[in-house]
N, C-alpha and C positions, 0 to 999 in steps of 0.2 A: 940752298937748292940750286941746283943746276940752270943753265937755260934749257936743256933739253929736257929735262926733267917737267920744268914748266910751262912749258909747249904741250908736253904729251900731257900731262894734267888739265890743260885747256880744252884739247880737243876731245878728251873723255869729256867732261863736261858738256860740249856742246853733242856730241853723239846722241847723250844719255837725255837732252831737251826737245831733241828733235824727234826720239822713240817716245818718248813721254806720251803723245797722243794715241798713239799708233797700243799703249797697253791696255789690255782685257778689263772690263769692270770687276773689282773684288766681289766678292762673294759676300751677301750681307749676313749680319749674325741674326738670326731668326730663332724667336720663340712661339711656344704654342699659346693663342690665347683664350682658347676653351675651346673644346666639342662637346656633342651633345650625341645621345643616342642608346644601343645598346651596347653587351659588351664579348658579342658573339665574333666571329670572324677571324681574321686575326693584323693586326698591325701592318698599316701602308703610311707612307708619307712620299706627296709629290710639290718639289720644291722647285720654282722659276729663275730663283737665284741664278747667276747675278742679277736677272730681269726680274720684273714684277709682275702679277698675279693682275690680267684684266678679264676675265671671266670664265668659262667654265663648258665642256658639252658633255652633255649628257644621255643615256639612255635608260629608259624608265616605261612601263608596266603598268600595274597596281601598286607597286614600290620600286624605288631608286636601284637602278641594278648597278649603272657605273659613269663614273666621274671623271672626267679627264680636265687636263687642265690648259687653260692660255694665257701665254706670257705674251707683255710686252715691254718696250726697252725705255725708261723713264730720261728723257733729256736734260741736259740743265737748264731748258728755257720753258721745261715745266711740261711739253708736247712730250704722247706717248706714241711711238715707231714701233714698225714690227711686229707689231700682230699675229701671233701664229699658234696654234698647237701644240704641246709637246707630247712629241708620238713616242716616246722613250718610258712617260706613265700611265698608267690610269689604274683607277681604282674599283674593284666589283668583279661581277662576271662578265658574261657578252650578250645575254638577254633583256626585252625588252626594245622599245621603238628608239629610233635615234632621234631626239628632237633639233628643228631645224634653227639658223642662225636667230631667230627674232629672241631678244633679253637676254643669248647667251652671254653675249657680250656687254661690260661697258659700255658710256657715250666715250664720244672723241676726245682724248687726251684726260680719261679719268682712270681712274685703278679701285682694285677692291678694295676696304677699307674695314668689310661686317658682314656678316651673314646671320638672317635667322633660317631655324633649323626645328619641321614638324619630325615627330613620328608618327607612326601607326598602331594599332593592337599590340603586333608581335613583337615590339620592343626595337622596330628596328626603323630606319630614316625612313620617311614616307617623300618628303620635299625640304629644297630650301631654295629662298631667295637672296643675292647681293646686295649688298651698300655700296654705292660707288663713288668715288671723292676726286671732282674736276681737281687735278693738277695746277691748273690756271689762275684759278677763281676758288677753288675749297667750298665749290657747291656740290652736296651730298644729295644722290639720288638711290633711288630703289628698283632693282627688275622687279618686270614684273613675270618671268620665269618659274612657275612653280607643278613641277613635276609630281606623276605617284598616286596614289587613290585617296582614299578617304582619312585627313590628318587627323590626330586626337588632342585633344586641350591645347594651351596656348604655345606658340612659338617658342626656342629660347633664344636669346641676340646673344651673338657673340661678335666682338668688337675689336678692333685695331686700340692703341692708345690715341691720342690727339694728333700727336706727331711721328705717326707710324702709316705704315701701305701694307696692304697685303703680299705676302711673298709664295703664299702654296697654302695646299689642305693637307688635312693628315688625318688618321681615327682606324675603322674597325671596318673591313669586310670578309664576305668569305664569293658567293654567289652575288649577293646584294648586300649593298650599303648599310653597315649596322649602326658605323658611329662616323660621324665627321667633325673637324672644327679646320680652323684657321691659323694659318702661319703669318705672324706678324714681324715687321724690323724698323729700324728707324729709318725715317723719308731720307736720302742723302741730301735735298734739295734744303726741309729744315735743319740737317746739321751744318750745312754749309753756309749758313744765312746766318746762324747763330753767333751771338758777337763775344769774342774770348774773354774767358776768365778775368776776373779782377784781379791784376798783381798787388799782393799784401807789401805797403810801404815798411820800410825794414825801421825797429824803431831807434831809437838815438839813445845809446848805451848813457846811463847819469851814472856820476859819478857823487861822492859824501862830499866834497867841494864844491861850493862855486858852480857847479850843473855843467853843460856842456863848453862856456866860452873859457873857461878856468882847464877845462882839458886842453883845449885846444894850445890855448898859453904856455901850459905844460910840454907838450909835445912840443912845440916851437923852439922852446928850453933847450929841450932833450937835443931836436936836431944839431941847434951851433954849438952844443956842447962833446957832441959823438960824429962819429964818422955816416955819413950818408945811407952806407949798406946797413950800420947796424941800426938806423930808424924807420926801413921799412916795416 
């Protein structure tokens, strides 16, 4: 290789170290991890990706009319930034009271992580409350947020994995809220923390002689008796 060649090879290199910060968070791979509800309406999904899912506002009635979602941007030292709205979804009609900031939100530096989810009569979402998981510390709280009229029988919880955050909601509306559940992905924070694979030790080929110091002897042989190239 050149010297010029290697020069311009170097300063790619350092270019490409120095944009490194300055790139977009990837987009997480996100699954559904259950809704709950009916199955009227028809199909929405509101996703915070690359950001994570810290709570939710709402407008609600007698029933859940519409769900919007709030992202916030997870750091590596575990603090969640950024706080905002995403006015790009929401999920429902536009009926119904707006309720104000108290339980929409997260505490400071936690994320969704669960939500349980009533209905109503009609088969359709009546209320639900969040699980929230400190980023910090991995203490789990509950809003106490719960929208809608009069709920029937018990809750159903739907849940992140151990080592997951919430990333958005998804399910069924048309006017109001028919079905919702939860968008989960893995934490980047535990995959990053997580300590690499065990490399498998390669085993030591036996041979029907002597095991492996009788090989070795062999090849030794081989070499002063053959040319160098032909004993690699």
């Amino acid at each position: 290789m050149s010297h010029r060649s290697t020069a311009r090879c170097r300063l790619l290199v350092a270019l490409c170290l120095l944009a490194a910060p300055l790139l977009a968070p990837s987009a997480f791979a996100e699954r559904e991890a259950g809704s709950f509800g009916g199955q009227g309406g028809s199909p929405f999904h509101g996703t915070c990706s690359p950001k994570a899912l810290a709570g939710v506002f709402l407008r609600a009635g007698k029933a859940l009319d519409t769900v919007m979602i709030d992202c916030g941007t997870l750091n590596k030292n575990g603090t969640v930034t950024d706080v905002i709205g995403d006015a790009h979804f929401h999920g429902g009609g536009s009926g119904g009271d707006p309720f104000g900031s108290t339980g929409r939100f997260c505490p400071k530096n936690a994320l969704v992580t669960g939500m349980r989810v009533w209905k109503d009569h009609n088969n359709i979402v009546n209320s639900f409350i969040l699980r929230c998981t400190s980023m910090t510390d991995g203490t789990n709280t509950w809003t106490t947020m719960q929208a809608g009229g009069e709920a029937i029988n018990d809750p159903v919880k739907i849940l992140c994995k151990k080592d997951e955050i919430g990333t958005g909601i998804y399910g069924r509306a048309g006017s109001l809220i028919d079905n919702i559940g939860l968008l989960c992905a893995d934490n980047p924070m535990k995959v990053a923390a997580a300590p690499p694979p065990d490399v498998p030790e390669k085993p030591i080929k036996m041979t029907r002689r002597g095991g492996p110091a009788a090989a070795v002897r062999r090849r030794a042989g081989c070499c002063r008796a053959r040319a160098a190239a032909e004993c690699r």
